[in-house]
C-alpha positions in Angstrom: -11.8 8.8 -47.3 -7.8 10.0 -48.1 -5.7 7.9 -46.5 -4.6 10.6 -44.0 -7.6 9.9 -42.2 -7.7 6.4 -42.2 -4.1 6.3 -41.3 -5.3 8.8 -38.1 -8.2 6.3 -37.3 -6.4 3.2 -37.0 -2.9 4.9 -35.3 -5.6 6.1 -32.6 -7.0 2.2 -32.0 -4.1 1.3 -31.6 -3.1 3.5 -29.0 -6.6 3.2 -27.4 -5.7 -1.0 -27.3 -2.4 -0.5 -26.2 -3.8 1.7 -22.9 -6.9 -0.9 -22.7 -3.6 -4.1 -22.6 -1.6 -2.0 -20.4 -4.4 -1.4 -17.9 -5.2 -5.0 -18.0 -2.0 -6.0 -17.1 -1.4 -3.8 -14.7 -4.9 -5.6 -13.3 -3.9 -8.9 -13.5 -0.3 -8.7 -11.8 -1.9 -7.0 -8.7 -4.4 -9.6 -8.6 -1.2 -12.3 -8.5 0.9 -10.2 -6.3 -1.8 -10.6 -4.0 -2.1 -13.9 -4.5 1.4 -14.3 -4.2 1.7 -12.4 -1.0 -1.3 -14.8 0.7 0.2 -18.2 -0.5 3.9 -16.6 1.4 1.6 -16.0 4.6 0.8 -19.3 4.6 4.5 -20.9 5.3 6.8 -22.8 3.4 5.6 -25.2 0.8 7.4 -28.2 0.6 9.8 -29.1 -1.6 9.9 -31.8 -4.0 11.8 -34.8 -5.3 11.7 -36.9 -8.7 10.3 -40.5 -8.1 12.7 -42.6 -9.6 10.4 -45.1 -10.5 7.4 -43.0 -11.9 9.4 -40.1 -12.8 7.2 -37.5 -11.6 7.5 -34.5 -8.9 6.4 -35.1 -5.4 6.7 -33.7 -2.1 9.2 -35.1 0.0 7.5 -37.2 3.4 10.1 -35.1 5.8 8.4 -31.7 4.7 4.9 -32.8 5.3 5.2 -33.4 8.7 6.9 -29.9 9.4 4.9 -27.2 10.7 
């Protein structure tokens, strides 16, 4: 096969992955705007604080008892 052609093929799978990856993408952020949109229906999350003694992330005990 001359290169031409081989050259052609593989500039055409790559613009056949990059569609395939940019309809995927477009896919999965609708998905998470949706997602996104539901968890902002629900209310307010609380917000955390670092445990001094453990160190992690927790929520704070005001914010659980908000509505």
């Amino acid at each position: 096969m001359p290169p031409v052609i081989i050259a052609a093929l593989g500039a055409l799978g790559a613009a056949a992955l990059v569609k395939l990856l940019a309809r995927e993408s477009r896919r999965v952020n609708e998905e998470l705007g949706a997602l996104r949109r539901d968890a902002q229906d629900e209310g307010e999350r609380p917000t955390l604080h670092r445990d001094p003694q453990t160190g992690t992330f927790r929520p704070r005990a005001d914010d659980r008892a908000r509505p």
